[in-house]
N, CA, C and O atoms as a Tripos MOL2 file, in Angstrom:
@<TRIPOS>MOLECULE
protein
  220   219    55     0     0
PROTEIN
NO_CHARGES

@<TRIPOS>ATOM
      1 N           0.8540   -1.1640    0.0000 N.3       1 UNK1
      2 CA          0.0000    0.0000    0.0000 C.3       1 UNK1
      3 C           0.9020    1.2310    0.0000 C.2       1 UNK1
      4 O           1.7630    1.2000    0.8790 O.2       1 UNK1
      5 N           0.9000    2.3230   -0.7980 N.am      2 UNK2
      6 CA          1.2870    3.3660   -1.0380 C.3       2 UNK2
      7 C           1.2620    4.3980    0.3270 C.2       2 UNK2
      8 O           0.3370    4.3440    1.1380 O.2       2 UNK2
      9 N           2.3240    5.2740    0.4540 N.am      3 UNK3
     10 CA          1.7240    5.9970    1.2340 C.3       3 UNK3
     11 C           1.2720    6.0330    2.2570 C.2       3 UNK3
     12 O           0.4080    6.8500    2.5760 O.2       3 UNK3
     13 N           1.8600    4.9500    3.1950 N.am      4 UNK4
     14 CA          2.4160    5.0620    4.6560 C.3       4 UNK4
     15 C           3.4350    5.5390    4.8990 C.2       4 UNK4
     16 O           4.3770    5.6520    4.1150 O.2       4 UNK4
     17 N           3.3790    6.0020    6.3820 N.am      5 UNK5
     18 CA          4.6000    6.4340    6.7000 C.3       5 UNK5
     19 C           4.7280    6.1130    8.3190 C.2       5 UNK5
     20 O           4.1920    6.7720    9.2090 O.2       5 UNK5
     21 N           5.4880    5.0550    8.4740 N.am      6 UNK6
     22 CA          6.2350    4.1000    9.6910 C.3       6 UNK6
     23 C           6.4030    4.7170   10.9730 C.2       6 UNK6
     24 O           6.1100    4.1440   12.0220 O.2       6 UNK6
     25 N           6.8770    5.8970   10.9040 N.am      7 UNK7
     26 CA          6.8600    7.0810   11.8980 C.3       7 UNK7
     27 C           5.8000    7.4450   12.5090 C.2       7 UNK7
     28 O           5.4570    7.4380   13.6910 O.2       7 UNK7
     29 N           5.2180    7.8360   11.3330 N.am      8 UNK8
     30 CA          3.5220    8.8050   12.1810 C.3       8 UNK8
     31 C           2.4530    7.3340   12.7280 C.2       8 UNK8
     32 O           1.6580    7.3420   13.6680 O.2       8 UNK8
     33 N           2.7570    6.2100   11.8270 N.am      9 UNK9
     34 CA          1.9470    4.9380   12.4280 C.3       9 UNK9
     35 C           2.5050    4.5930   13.6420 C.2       9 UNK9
     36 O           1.7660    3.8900   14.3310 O.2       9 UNK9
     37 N           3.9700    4.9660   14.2930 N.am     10 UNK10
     38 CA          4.2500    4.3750   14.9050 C.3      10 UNK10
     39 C           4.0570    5.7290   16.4380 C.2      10 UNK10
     40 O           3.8740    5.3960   17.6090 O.2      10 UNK10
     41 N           4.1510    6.9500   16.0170 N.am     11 UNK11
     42 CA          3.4700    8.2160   17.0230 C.3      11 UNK11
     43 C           2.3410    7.7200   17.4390 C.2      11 UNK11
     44 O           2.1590    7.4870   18.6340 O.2      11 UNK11
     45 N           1.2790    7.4510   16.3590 N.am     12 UNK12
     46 CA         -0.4010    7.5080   16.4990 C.3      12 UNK12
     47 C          -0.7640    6.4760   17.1070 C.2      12 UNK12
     48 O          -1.8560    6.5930   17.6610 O.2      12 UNK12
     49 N          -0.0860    5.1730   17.2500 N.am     13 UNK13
     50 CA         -0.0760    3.5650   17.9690 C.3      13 UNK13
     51 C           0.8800    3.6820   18.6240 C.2      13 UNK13
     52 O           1.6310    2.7900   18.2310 O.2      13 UNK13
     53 N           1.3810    4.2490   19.4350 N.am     14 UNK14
     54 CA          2.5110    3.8750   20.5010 C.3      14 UNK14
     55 C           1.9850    2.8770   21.2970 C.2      14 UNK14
     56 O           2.2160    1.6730   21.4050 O.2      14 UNK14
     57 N           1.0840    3.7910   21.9290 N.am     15 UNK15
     58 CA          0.5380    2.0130   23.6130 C.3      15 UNK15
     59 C           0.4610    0.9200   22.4850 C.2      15 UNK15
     60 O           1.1970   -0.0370   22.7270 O.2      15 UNK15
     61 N          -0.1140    0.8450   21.5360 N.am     16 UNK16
     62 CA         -0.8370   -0.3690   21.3600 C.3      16 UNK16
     63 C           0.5840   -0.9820   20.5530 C.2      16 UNK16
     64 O           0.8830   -2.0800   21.0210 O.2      16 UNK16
     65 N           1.1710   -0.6950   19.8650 N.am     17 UNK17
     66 CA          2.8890   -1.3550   19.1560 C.3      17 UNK17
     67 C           3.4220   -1.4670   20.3100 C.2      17 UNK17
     68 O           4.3350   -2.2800   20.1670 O.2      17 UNK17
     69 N           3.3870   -1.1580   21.2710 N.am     18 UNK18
     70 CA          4.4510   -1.4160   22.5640 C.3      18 UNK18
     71 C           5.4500   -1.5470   22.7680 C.2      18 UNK18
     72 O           5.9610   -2.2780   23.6170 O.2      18 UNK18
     73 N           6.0850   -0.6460   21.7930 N.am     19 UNK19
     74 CA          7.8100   -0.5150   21.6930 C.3      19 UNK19
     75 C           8.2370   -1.4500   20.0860 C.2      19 UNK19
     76 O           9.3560   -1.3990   19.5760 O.2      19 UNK19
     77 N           7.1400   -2.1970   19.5530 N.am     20 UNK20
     78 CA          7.2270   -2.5580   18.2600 C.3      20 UNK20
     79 C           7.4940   -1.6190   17.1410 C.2      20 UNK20
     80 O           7.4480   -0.4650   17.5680 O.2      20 UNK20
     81 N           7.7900   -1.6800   15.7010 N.am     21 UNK21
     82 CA          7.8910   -0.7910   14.8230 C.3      21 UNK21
     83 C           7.1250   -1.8640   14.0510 C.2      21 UNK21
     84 O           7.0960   -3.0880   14.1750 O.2      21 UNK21
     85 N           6.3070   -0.7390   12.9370 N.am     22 UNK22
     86 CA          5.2030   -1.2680   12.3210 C.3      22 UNK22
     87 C           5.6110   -1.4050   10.6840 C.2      22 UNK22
     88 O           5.7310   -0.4080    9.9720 O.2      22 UNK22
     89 N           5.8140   -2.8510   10.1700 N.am     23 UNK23
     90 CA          6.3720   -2.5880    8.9650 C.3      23 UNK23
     91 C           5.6270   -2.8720    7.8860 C.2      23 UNK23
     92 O           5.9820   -2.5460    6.7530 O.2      23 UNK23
     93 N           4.4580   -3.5450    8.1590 N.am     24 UNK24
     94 CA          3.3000   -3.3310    6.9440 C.3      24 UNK24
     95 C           1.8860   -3.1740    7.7530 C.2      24 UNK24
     96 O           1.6090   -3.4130    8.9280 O.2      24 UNK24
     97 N           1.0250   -2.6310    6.5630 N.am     25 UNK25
     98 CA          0.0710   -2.1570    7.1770 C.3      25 UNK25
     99 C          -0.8800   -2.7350    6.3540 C.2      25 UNK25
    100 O          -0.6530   -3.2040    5.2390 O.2      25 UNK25
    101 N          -2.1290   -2.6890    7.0140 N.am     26 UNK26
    102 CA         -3.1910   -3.5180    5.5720 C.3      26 UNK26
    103 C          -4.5780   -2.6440    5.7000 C.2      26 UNK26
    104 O          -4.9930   -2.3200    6.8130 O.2      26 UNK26
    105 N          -5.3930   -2.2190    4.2810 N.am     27 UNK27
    106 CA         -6.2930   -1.6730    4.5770 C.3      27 UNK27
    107 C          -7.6310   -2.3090    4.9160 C.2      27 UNK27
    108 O          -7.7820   -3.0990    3.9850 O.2      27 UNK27
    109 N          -8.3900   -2.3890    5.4870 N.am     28 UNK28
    110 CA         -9.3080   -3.1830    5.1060 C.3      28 UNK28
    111 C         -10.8290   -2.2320    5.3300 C.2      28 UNK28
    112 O         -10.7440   -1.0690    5.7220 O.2      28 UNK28
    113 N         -11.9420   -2.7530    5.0900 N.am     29 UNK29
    114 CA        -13.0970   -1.7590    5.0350 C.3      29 UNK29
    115 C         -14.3200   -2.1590    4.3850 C.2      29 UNK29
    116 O         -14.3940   -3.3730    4.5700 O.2      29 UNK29
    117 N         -15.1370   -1.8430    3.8400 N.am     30 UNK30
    118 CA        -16.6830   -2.1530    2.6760 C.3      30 UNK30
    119 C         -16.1730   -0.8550    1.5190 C.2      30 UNK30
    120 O         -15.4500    0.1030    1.7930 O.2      30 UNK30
    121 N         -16.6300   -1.0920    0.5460 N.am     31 UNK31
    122 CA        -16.6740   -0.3890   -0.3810 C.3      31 UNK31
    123 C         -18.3740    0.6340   -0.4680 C.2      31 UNK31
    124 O         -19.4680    0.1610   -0.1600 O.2      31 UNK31
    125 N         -18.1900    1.7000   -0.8370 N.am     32 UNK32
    126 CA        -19.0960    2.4350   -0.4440 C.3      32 UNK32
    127 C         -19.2400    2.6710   -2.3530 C.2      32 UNK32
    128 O         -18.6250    3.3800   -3.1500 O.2      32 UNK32
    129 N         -20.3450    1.6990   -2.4870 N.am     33 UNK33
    130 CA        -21.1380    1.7740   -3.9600 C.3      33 UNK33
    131 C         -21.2900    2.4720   -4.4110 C.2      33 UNK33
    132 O         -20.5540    2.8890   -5.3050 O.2      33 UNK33
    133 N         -22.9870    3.3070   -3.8050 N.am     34 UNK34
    134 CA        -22.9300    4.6190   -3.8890 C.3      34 UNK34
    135 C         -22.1000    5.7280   -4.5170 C.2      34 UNK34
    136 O         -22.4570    6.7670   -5.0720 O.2      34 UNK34
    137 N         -21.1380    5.3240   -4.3270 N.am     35 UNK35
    138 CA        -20.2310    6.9720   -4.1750 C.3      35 UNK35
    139 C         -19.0310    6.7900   -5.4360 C.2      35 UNK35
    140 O         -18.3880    7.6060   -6.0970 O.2      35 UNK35
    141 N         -19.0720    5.7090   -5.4090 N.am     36 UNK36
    142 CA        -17.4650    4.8560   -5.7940 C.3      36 UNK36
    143 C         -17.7250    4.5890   -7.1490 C.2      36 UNK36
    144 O         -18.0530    3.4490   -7.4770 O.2      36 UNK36
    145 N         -17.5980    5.7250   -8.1970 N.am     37 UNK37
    146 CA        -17.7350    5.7600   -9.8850 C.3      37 UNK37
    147 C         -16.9440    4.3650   -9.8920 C.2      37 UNK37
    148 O         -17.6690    3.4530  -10.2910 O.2      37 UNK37
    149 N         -15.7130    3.9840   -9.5700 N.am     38 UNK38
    150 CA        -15.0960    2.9020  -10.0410 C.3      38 UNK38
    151 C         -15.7210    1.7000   -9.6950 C.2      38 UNK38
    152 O         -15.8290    0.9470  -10.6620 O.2      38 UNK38
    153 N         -16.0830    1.3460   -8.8470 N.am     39 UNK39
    154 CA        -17.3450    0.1420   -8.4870 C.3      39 UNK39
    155 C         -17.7720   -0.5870   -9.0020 C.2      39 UNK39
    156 O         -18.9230   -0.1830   -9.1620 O.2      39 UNK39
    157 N         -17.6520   -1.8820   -9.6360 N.am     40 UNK40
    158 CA        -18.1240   -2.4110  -10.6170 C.3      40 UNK40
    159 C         -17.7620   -2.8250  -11.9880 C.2      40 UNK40
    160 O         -18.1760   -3.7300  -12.7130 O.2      40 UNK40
    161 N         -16.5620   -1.5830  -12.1850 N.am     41 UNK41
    162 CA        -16.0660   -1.6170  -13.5530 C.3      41 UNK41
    163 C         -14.8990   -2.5980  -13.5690 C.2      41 UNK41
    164 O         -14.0950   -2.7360  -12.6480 O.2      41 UNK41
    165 N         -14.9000   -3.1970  -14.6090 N.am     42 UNK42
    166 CA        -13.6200   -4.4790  -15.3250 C.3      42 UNK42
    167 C         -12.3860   -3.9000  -14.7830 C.2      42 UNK42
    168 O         -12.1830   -2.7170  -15.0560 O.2      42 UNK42
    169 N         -11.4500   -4.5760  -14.0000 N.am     43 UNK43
    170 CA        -10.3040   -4.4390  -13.5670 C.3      43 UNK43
    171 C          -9.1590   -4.1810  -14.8340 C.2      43 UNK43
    172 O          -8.9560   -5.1120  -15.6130 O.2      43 UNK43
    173 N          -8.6240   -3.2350  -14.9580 N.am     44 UNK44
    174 CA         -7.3650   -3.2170  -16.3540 C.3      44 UNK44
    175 C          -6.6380   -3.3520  -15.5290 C.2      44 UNK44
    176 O          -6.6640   -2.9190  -14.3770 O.2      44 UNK44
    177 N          -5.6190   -4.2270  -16.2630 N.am     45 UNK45
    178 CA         -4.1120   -4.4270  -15.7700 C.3      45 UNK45
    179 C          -3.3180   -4.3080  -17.1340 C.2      45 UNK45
    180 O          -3.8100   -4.4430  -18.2540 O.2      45 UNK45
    181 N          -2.0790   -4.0460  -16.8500 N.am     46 UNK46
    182 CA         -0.7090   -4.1470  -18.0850 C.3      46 UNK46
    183 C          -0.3560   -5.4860  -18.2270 C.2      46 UNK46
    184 O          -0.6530   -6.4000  -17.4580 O.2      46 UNK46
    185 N           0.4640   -5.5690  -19.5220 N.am     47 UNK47
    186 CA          0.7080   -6.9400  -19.4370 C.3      47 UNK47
    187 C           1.7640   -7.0640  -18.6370 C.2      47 UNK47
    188 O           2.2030   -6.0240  -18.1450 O.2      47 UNK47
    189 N           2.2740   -8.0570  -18.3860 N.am     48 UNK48
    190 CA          3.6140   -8.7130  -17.6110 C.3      48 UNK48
    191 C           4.6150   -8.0560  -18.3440 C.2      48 UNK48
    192 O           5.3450   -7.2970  -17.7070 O.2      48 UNK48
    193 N           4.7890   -8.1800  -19.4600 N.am     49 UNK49
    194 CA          6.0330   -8.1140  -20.2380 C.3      49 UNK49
    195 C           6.1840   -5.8690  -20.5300 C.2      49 UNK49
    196 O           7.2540   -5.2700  -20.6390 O.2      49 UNK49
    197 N           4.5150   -5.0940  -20.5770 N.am     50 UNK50
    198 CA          4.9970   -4.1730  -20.0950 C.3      50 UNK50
    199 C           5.2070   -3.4250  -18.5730 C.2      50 UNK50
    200 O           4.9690   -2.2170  -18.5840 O.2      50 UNK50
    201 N           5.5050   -3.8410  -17.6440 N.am     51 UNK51
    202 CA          5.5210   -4.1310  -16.3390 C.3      51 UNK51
    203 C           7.1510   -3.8180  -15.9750 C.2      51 UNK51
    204 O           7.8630   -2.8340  -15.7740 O.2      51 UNK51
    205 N           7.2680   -5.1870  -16.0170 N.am     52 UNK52
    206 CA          8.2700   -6.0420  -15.6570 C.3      52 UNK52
    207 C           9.7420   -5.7820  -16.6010 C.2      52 UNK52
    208 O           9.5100   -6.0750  -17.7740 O.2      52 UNK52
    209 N          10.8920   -5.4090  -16.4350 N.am     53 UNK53
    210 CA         11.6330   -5.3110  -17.6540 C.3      53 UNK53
    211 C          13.0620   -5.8170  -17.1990 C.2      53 UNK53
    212 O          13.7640   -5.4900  -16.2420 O.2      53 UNK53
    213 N          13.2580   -6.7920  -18.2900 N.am     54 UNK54
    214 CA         14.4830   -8.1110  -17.6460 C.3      54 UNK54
    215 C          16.0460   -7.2250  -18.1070 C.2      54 UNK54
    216 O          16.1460   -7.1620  -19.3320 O.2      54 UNK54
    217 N          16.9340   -6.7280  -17.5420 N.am     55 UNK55
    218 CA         17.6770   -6.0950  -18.4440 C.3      55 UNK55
    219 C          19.1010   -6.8960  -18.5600 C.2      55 UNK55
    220 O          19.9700   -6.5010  -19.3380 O.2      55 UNK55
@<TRIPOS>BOND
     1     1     2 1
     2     2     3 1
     3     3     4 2
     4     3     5 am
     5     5     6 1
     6     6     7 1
     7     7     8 2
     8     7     9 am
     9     9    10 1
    10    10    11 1
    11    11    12 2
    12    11    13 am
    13    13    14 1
    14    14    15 1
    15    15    16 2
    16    15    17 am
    17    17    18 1
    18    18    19 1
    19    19    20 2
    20    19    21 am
    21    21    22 1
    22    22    23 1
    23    23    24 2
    24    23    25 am
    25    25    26 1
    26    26    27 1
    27    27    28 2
    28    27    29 am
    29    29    30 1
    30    30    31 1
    31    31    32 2
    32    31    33 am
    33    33    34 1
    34    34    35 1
    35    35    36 2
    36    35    37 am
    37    37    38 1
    38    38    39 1
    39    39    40 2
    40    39    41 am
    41    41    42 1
    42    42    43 1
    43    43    44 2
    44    43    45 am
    45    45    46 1
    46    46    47 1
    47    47    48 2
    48    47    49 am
    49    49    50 1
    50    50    51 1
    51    51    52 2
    52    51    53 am
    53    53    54 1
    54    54    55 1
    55    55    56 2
    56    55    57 am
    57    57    58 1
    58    58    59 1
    59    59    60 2
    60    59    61 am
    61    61    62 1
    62    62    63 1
    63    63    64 2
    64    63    65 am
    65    65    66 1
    66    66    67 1
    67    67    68 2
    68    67    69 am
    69    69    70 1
    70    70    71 1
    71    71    72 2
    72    71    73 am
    73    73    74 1
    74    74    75 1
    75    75    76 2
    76    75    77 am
    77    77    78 1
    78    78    79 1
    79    79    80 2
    80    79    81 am
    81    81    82 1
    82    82    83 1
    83    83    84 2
    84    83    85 am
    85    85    86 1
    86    86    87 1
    87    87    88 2
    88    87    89 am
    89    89    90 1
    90    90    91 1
    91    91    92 2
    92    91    93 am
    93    93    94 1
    94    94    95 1
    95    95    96 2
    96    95    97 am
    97    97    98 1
    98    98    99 1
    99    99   100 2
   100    99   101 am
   101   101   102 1
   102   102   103 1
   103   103   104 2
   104   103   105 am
   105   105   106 1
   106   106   107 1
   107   107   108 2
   108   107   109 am
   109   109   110 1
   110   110   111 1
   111   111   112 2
   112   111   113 am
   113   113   114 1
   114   114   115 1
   115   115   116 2
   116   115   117 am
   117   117   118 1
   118   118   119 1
   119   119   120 2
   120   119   121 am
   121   121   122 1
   122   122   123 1
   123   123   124 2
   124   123   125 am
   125   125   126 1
   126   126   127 1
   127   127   128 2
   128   127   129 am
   129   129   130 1
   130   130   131 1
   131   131   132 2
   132   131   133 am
   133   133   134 1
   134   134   135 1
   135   135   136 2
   136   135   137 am
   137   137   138 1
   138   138   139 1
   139   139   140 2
   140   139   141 am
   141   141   142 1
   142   142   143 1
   143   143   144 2
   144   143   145 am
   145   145   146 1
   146   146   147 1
   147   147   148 2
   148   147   149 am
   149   149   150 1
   150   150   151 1
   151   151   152 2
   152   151   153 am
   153   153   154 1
   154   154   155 1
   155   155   156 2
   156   155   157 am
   157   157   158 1
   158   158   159 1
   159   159   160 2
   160   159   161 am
   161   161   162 1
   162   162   163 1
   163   163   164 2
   164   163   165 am
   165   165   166 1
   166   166   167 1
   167   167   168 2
   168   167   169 am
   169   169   170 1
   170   170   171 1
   171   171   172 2
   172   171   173 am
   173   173   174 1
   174   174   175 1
   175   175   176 2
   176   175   177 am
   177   177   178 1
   178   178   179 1
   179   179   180 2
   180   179   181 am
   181   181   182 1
   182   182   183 1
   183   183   184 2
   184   183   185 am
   185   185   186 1
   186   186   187 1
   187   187   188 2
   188   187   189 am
   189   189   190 1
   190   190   191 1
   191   191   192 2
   192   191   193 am
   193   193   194 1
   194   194   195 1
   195   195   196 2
   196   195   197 am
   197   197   198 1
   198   198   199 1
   199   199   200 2
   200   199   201 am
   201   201   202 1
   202   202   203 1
   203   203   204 2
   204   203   205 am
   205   205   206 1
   206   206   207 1
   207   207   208 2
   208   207   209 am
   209   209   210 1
   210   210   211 1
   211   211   212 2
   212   211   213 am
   213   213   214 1
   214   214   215 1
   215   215   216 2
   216   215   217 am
   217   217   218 1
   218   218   219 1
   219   219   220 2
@<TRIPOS>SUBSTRUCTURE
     1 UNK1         2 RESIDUE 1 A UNK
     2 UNK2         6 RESIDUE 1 A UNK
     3 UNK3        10 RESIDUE 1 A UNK
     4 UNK4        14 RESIDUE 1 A UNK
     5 UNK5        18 RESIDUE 1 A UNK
     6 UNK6        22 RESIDUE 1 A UNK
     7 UNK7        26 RESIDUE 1 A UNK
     8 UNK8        30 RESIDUE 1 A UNK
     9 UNK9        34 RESIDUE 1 A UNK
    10 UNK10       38 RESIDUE 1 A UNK
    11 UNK11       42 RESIDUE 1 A UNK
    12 UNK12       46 RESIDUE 1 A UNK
    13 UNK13       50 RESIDUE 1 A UNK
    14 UNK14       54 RESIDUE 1 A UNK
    15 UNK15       58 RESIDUE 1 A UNK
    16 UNK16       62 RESIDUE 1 A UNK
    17 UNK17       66 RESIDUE 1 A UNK
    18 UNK18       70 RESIDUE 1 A UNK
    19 UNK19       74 RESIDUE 1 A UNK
    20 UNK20       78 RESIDUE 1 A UNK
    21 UNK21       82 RESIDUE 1 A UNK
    22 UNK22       86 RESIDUE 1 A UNK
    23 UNK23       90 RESIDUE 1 A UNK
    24 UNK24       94 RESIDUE 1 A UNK
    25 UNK25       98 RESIDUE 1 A UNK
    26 UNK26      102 RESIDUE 1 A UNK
    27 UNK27      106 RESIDUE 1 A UNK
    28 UNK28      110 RESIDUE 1 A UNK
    29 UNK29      114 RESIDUE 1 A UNK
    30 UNK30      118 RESIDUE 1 A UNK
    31 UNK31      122 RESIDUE 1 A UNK
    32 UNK32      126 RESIDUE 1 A UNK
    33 UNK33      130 RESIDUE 1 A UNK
    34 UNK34      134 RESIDUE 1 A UNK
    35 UNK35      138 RESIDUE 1 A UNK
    36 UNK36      142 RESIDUE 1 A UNK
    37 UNK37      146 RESIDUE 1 A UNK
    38 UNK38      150 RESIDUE 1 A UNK
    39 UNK39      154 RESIDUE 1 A UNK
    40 UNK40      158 RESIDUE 1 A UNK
    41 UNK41      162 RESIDUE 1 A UNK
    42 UNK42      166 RESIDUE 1 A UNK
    43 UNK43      170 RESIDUE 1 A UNK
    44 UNK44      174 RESIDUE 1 A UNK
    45 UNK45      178 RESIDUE 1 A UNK
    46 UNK46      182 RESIDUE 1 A UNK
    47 UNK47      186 RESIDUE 1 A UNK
    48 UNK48      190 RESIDUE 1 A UNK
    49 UNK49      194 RESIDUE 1 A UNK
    50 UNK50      198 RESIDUE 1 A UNK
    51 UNK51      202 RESIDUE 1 A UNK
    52 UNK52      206 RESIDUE 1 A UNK
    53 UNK53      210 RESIDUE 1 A UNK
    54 UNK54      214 RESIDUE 1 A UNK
    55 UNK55      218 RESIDUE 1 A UNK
């Protein structure tokens, strides 16, 4: 996930990390239909080969 930052997760959870450092994080939640133009629509992906580049 993009756009964490280890520090401020680890300010905002101190008691609960308990001297731990937090090295992944996971989002989890419901998707809000309603609201969410992307919702529903066909997943695009790139291919592998433009992705990935063997040098």
């Amino acid at each position: 996930m993009e756009g964490v930052d280890p520090e401020l997760l680890g300010e905002l959870f101190r008691d609960e990390l308990d001297g731990h450092v937090c090295e992944v994080a996971l989002a989890i939640g419901y998707p809000d239909t309603e609201k969410d133009w992307n919702y529903g629509l066909p997943k695009a992906r790139l291919a592998k080969e433009d992705v990935i580049a063997i040098v």
